[in-house]
C-alpha positions in Angstrom: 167.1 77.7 85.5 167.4 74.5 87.6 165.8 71.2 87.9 163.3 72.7 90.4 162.5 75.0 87.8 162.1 72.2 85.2 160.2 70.0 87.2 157.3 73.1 88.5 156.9 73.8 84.7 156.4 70.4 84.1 154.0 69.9 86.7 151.9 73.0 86.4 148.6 73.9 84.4 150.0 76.2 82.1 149.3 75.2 78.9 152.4 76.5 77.4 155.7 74.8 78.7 158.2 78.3 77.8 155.6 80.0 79.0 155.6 77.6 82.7 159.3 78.0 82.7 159.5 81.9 82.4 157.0 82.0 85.3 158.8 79.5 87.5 162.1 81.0 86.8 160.9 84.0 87.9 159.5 82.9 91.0 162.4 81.3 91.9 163.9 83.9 91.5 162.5 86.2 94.4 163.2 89.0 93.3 160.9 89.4 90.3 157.1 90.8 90.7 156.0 91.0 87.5 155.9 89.4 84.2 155.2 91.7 81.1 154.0 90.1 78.3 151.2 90.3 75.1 149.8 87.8 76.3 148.5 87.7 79.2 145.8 84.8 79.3 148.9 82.8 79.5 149.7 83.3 82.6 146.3 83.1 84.9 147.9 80.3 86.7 150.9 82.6 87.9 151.4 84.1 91.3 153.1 87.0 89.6 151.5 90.2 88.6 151.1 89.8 84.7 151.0 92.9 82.5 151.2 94.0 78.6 153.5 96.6 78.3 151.4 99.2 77.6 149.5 98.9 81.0 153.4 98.5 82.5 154.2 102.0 81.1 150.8 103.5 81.7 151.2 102.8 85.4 154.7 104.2 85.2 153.4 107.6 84.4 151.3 107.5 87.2 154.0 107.6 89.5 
C-alpha cells in the first residue's frame, strides 16, 4: 500500500474506507481480477469483478 493507494481510497465513493483501500490496493496491483467477499454491495464502485465465495467456488467447478 502506498500514498496513491491512500489518497484513491480517500477520494472514492465507497462508503467504507478498508473497504476503498482493499479495492485500490488491488488495482494497483495489476495483477488481481477479483475480489471475493460477503459483501458484495460494498464494492459497486469497483472496477474488479466482485464475488462471495460461494459463487467463486461454484464457477470453479464449472471449469
Amino acid at each position: 500500500m502506498d500514498k496513491e493507494v491512500v489518497l484513491g481510497a480517500l477520494n472514492s465513493k465507497f462508503k467504507d474506507f478498508e473497504d476503498a483501500l482493499q479495492n485500490f490496493s488491488a488495482v494497483e496491483n495489476g495483477e488481481i481480477t477479483i475480489i471475493l467477499t460477503r459483501n458484495v454491495k460494498d464494492y459497486k464502485k469497483s472496477e474488479l469483478a466482485v464475488l462471495t465465495p460461494e459463487t467463486y467456488l461454484q464457477g470453479k467447478a464449472n471449469d
